[in-house]
N, C-alpha and C positions, 0 to 999 in steps of 0.2 A: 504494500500500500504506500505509495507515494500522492500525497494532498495534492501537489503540485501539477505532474502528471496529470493526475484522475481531472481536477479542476479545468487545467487546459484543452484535456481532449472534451469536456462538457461546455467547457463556453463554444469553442470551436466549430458543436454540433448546435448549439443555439444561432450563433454566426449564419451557421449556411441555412437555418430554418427561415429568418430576418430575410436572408438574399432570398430566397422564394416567395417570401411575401414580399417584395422589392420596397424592404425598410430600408437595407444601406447596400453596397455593393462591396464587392471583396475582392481584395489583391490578386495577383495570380498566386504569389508563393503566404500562403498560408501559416508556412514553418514561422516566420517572422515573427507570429502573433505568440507571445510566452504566458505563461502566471510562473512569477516568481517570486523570493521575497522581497520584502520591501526595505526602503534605505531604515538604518537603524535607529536615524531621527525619527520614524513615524512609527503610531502605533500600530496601526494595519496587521490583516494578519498574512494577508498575499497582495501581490501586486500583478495586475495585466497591462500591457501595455498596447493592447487592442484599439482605445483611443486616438492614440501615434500614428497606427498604421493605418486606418481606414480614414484618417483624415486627407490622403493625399486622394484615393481613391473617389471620395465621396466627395469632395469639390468644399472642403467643410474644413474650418478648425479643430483641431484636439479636445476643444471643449465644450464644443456645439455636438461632436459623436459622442462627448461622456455623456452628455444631457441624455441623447438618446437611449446609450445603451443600460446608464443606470435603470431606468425603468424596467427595463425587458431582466435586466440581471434579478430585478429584487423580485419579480414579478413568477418568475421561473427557478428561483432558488430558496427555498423557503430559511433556509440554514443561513442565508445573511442578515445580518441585521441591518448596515448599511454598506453604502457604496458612493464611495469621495474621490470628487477627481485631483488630482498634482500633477502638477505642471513636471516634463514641456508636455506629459499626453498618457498619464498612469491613472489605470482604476484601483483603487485601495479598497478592499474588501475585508469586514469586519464580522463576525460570526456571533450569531445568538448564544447565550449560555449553553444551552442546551444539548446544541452541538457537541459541545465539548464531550458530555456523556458518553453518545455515540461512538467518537472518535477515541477517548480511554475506552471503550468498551471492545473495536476493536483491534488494538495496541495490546490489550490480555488476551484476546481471544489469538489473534499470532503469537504471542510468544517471545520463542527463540527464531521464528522467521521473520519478525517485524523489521522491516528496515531493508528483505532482502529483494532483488530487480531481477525474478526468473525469468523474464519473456523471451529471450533467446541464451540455450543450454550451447556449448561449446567444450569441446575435446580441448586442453590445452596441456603441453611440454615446456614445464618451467625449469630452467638448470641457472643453477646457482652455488657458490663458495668455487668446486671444480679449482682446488690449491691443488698444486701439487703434494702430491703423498710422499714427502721428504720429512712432515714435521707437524705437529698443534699447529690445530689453527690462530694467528695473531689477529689483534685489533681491527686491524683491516678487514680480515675474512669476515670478523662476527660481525661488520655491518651487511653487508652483503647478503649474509647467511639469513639476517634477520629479516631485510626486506624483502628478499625471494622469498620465504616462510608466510609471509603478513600476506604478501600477494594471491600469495596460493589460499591462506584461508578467505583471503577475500571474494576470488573468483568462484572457490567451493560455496562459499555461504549463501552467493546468487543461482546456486545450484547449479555450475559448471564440474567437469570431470575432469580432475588435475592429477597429471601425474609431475612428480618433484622429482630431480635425477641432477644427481652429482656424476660429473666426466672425469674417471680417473687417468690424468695424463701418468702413465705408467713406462712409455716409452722415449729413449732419449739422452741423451747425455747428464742429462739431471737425474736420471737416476742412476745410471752408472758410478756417477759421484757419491748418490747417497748408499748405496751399498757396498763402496767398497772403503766410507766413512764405517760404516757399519761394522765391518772385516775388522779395520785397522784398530777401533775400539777393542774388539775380540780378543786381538793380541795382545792389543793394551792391557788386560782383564787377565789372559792367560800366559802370556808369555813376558810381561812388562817392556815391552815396547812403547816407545814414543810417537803418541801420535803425531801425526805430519802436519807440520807447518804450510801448508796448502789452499790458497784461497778458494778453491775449488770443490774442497771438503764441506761437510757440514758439523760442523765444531759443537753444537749443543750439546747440554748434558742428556738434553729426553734419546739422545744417539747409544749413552751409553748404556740406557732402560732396556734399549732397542736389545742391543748385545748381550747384556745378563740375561733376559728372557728365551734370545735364542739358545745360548747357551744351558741355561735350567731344561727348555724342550726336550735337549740330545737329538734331536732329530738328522745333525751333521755329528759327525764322529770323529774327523779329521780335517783341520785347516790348512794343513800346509802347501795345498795345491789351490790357488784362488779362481783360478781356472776352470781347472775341474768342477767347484761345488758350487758356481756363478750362479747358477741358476736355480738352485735350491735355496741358496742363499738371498737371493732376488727375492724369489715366493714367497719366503718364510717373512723378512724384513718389511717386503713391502706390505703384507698381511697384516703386521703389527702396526705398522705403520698407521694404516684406513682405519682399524681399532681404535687407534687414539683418536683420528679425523671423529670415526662416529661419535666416540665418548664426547669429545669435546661439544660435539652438537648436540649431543643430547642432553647434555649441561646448559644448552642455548635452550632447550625446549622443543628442538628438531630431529622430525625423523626423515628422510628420503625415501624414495618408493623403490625408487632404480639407483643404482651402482654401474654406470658402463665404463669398463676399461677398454683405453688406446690401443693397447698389446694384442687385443682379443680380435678388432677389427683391423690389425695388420695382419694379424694370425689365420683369419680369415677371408684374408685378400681380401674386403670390404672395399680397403684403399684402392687397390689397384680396379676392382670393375667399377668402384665410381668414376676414377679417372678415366677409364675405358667409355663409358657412358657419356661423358663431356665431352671426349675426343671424337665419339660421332658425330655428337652437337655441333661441330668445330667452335667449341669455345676453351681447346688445347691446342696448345700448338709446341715445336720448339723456337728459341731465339734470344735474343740479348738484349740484357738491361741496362740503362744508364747508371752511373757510378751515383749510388745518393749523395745529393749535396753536402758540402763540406767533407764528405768522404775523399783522405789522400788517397792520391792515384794508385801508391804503393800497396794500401794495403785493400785494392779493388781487384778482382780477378776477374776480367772481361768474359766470358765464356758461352759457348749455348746452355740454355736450360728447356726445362720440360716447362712451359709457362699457365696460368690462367687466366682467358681475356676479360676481367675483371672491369675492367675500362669500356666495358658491352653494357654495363652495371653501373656507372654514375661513379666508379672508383679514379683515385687518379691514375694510377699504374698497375699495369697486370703483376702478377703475382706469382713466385716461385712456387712449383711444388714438389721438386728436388734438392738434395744438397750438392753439395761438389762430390761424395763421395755415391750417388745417386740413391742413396737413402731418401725416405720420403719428411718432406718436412711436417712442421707441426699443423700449416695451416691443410695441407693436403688429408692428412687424418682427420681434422676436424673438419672438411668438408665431407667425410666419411659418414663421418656423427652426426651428421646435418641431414646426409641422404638416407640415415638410418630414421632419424626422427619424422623424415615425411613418410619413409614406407609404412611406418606406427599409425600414419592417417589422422594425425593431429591436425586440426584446425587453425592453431597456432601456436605458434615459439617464441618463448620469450627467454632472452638469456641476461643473467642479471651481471654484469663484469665492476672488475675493479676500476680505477681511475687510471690506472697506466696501460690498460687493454683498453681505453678510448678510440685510437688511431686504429684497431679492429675490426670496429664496425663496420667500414663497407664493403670491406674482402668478404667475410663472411655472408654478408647481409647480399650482396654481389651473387655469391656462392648460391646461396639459398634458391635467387629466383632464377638462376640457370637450372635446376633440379627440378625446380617443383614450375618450370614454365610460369614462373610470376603469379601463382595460386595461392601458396603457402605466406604466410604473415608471419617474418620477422621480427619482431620487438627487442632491443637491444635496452636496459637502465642500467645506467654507468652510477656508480657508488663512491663518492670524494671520503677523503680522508677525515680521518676520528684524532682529534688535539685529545688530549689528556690532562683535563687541569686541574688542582689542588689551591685552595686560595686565590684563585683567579688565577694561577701563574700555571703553564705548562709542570708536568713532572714526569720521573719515571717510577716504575714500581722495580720492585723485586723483580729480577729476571730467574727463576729457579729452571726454565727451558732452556737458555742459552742467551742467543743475543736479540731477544723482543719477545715482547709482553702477548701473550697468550689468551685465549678470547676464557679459557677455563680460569686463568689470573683473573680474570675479571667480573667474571660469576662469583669467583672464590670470595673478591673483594664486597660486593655490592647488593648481590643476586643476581635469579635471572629476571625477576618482574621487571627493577628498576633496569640493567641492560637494557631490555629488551623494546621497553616505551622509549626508553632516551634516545636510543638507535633510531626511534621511528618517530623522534617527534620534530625532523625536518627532514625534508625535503631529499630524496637521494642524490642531488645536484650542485648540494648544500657542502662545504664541510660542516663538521658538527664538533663542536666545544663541548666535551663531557667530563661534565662538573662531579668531581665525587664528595663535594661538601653540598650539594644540593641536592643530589640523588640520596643521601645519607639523613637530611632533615627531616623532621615530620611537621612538615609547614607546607602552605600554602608556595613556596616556591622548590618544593617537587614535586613537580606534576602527577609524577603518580603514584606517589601518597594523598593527593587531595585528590584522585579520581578512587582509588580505593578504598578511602573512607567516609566518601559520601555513600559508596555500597554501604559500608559497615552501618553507619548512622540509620541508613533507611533498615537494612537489618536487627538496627537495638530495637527500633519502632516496632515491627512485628513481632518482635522478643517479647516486648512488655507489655503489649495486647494480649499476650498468648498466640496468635496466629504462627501459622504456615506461611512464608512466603510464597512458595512454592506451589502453593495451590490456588486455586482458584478464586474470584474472589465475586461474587453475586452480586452486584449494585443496581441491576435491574428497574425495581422498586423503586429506589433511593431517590433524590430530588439531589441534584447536583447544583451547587452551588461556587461559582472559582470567583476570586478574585481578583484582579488585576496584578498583579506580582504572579498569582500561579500560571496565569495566562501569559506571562512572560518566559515564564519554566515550559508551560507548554507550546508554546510559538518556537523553542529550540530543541524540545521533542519532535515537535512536527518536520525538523530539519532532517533529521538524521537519515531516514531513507534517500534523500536526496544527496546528502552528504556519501551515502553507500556508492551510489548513484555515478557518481561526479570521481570517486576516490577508484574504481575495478574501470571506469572507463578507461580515464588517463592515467591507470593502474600506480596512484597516489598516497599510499597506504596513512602516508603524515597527516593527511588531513584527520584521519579518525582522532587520533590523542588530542592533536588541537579542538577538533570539536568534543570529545568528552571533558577535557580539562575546562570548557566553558560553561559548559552543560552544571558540570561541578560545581563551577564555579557560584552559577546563578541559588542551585541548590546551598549550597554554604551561608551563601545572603539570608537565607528565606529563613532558614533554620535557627541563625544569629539575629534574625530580627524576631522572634519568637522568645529571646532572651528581654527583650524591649518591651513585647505587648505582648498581652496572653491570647490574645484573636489569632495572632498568626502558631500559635505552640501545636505541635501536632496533636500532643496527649496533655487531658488535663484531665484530672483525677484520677488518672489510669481507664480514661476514654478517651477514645479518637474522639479530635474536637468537632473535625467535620469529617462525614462517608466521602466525600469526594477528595480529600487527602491522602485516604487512603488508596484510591485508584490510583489517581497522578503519582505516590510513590511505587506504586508496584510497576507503573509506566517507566518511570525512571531506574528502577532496578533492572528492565529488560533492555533498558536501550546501551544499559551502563554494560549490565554482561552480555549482550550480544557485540559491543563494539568492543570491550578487553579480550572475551575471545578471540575476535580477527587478529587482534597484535598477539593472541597469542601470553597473553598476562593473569593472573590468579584477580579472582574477585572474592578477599576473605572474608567473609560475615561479620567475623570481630577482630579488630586492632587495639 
C-alpha cells in the first residue's frame, strides 16, 4: 500500500472521467500529473500538482483549474476534508479524522508486508565483498559487504528472488603468493626458518592461524618438496582461508547463497568457450595496444594480444584477455562469470565493487551486453572508503590480523547492529566518517540507539498494558480520535512505502536509516512532551489514554521493524 500511488492513479481516473464530460482537457503525457508530499512548511497531507499541468492545456491559470478541480476532488473523495490551492499550481489535500482509522487499520492488517512495492517480481544476481581469499575481511570489504546485504533484503522484501554470491578469485599470482606465504610460515613453525622478507608475501599473523591449522589436520605429511604438495596445499589453505571470509561475514550478519570459484570455470574451460562465443561474435580479435599514458617506453612490451572490442560498448579501449605468458587474464575469467550468471536466467546483475574497481565498470558492463545481446541489466554500486575516527580525529585500532583493521575488529569493537546502520546510513558514493564515540553513546546522536529505542519505549507501552504486541489488535468499534502532533507521526508513516519505493528503485538502501532515524525522531518528541502535559502520556493510571494511540504505536512498531530488518539490524524490546 502506497497512499501516494493509490491516490494518483485515483485522481488520474477522475481526470479522464472530467475529459468525457468535456470539464477540462488533458495533456498528452499524463505521467507529468504526480501526488506527492508536500513542502515541509505546509500542513497538507499530499500534494498534486494537476493544477500546473492542465493549466497550459486548458487555456486557464493554475488557479482558475484549482477552483475547478477542488470541487470535483471533495465531491468524489469522501476521505478529504479539504483541498487548498499553493502556488505556482499544487492541490494540498487534507484528510478527515476518520481516515486515519482506516489507514492504521490497514498498516496492522499488512504487517510485516506494509511498506513492500510487489507489482513487478524479478530474478536478480547480487555479488558483493568477492576479496580475495588471501585474508579477513578489512574495513573496506565490510562496507560493501553491508550494502550488497541491505540491497538484497530490500529487493526480497518487495518480493523479488535474490540470489547473493561471492566470486572467489582463486586463480593467479595472488595466490601463488598466499600459499607459498602459507609454506614459509610452516617452516617457520617446524623447522624455525625465517620468514622472507618479500613484499610479495602476505606477512599477517591470521597466515600463521592458516599454518598451525594445516599442520594440527596432518593431512600433508611431508614439506620438503613445495612442488610436489602445491596443490594440496593450495586446497587445504585456500579452504581455511573462505572459513575465515564466511566467519567474518557472519559476524557482519551475512550469509551468501552461492560460492563461485575462478579455478573451477578455468577448470572447466568456461573461459575459453566464452571467448570462443565472442570470437564468433567478432567482438575478439588479435592486435596491439597503445603504451598507457605516462607508461615509460621501457617498461611497455609492444606485442599482439588476444583483444576484446570493448570500444563496441561505450569503453575507451578494448581490452586484454591474455597475458604475455598466454595465460588468461582476470578480466577474461570474469567475463566467464558474467556468461555464467546470464545462462542462471537472471533478470539482472548487480555487482557491488570497491572504490578502486571504479575504472571496471565499462569492460565488464561492455562484457555483459556482448553476451546477453544488450538484454541483460548490468548494475554496477561502487563503495568509497570508511575514515575511522575516535574524538573526531582519524585513529587506528589494534591490528591483531597483520597490517589493517578487520571488519571482525570491528564487530569485536562496537557490534554488529551499530556497524551495520552506520555503514548504511550514507550514501555508497559517500565516504563515511565512522564515529566510534557516537556509535558507543546512548543518545540521540547515535542513530541507532535512538531508532532502537523508540522500538523499546513502544514495547514498555505494551508491557504495562499487559498486551501482546504481536498480536492483533481490534479497534474496529473504537472512535479514533488523533491529534495534530500524531498526525504528524502519521504523515511520516505514510512515507515509508514510498520511501521502500524510491530506496530498491535507485537501489538506495541509506535512505531507510535516515528515514527511521526521523520517524524516531518525531516519536521521541511526542513521548517527551507527555512528560509536559498529561493529554499527550500514552498510559495514565495504567490505561491507555487514548485507543487510537494504541494503533499509531503498533503502526510504528511495524514500520520501525520492517525497515531494521532490510539493514539487517536487531529490534530489542528492552534496553
Amino acid at each position: 500500500m502506497n497512499l501516494f500511488l493509490d491516490y494518483q492513479v485515483k485522481i488520474l481516473l477522475l481526470l479522464k472521467k472530467l475529459k468525457k464530460k468535456n470539464i477540462i482537457n488533458l495533456p498528452s503525457n499524463l505521467r507529468t500529473i504526480v501526488v506527492e508530499l508536500p513542502p515541509k512548511d505546509q500542513d497538507a497531507i499530499m500534494s498534486c500538482n494537476a493544477a500546473m499541468i492542465l493549466a497550459k492545456a486548458n487555456q486557464k491559470t493554475p488557479s482558475e483549474i484549482a477552483e475547478i478541480l477542488k470541487k470535483y476532488f471533495l465531491n468524489n473523495f469522501n476521505e478529504f476534508e479539504k483541498v487548498d490551492f499553493a502556488k505556482p499550481g499544487f492541490l494540498n489535500i487534507f484528510f478527515r479524522n476518520d481516515f486515519w482509522k482506516i489507514y492504521l487499520r490497514d498498516i496492522i492488517k499488512q504487517g510485516p508486508a506494509y511498506g513492500a512495492n510487489k507489482i513487478s517480481k524479478k530474478k536478480y544476481n547480487i555479488e558483493f565483498v568477492s576479496a580475495n581469499p588471501t585474508g579477513p575481511l578489512h574495513v573496506g570489504h565490510c562496507r560493501g559487504a553491508i550494502i550488497g546485504d541491505a540491497i538484497s533484503n530490500l529487493l526480497k522484501f518487495n518480493g523479488n528472488v535474490i540470489t547473493k554470491e561471492y566470486y572467489v578469485n582463486d586463480y593467479g599470482s595472488q595466490i601463488k603468493n598466499f600459499v607459498f606465504s602459507v609454506y614459509c610460515r610452516i617452516l617457520e613453525i617446524t623447522e624455525n626458518k625465517t620468514f622472507p622478507n618479500n613484499l610479495n608475501l602476505y606477512p599477517g599473523i591470521y597466515i600463521v592461524g592458516i599454518a598451525k591449522k594445516i599442520l594440527k589436520n596432518k593431512t600433508i605429511k611431508n614439506f620438503s618438496n613445495y612442488e610436489k604438495i602445491y596443490n594440496k596445499l593450495a586446497k587445504e589453505s585456500l579452504g581455511i582461508a573462505v572459513e575465515i571470509i564466511k566467519n567474518d561475514l557472519s559476524a557482519l550478519g551475512i550469509k551468501h547463497d552461492n560460492f563461485v570459484y575462478e579455478s573451477k570455470l578455468i577448470k572447466n574451460a568456461l573461459v575459453q568457450k566464452t571467448i570462443n562465443k565472442l570470437e564468433k561474435q567478432n567482438f575478439v580479435y588479435r592486435g596491439k595496444l597503445l603504451a598507457p599514458k605516462g607508461e615509460l617506453t621501457n617498461d611497455w612490451k609492444d606485442r599482439q594480444q588476444l583483444l576484446f572490442k570493448s570500444t563496441n560498448f561505450t569503453d575507451d579501449i578494448d581490452r586484454p584477455l591474455t597475458k604475455a605468458d598466454q595465460s588468461w587474464t582476470y578480466f577474461a575469467s570474469d567475463i566467464a562469470y558474467h556468461a555464467n550468471k546470464i545462462d542462471r536466467k537472471f533478470n539482472v546483475l548487480i555487482n557491488i565493487l570497491g572504490a578502486d574497481h571504479a575504472g571496471y565498470i565499462k569492460r565488464i558492463s561492455a562484457a555483459v551486453s556482448a553476451l546477453s545481446n544488450n538484454k541483460i541489466n548490468l548494475i554496477c554500486k561502487v563503495t568509497q572508503l570508511v575514515k575511522l575516527l575516535r574524538k573526531g580525529e582519524p585513529f587506528k585500532m589494534s591490528k591483531r590480523k597483520g597490517d589493517y583493521i578487520t571488519a571482525k575488529d570491528l564487530v569485536d569493537e562496537v557490534g554488529k547492529d551499530s556497524v551495520r546502520f552506520m555503514m548504511l546510513n550514507r550514501s555508497n558514493d559517500a565516504e563515511l566518517d565512522f564515529d566510534f564515540d557516537k556509535v558507543t553513546e546512548k543518545s540521540k546522536e547515535n542513530p541507532v540507539f535512538y531508532v532502537q529505542y523508540a522500538y523499546a519505549r513502544i514495547n514498555s507501552i505494551f508491557r504495562s498494558l499487559h498486551l501482546d504486541i504481536e498480536k492483533k489488535i481490534n479497534f474496529n468499534k473504537e472512535h479514533l480520535t488523533i491529534n495534530k502532533y500524531e498526525i504528524e507521526i502519521l504523515k511520516k508513516v505514510l512515507e515509508w512505502p514510498k520511501c521502500v519505493t524510491i530506496s530498491s528503485t535507485k537501489l538506495e538502501p541509506h535512505r531507510i536509516p535516515v528515514y527511521l532515524y526521523d520517524l524516531a525522531t518525531l516519536f521521541h518528541a511526542y513521548w517527551n512532551m507527555g512528560k509536559i502535559k498529561e493529554e499527550y502520556r500514552f498510559i495514565i493510571n495504567n490505561k491507555i489514554n487514548n485507543k487510537s494511540r494504541l494503533a499509531l504505536l503498533k503502526a510504528l512498531s511495524i514500520v520501525i521493524k520492517n525497515g531494521m530488518s532490510i539493514l539487517g539490524v536487531s529490534t530489542p524490546k528492552r534496553m
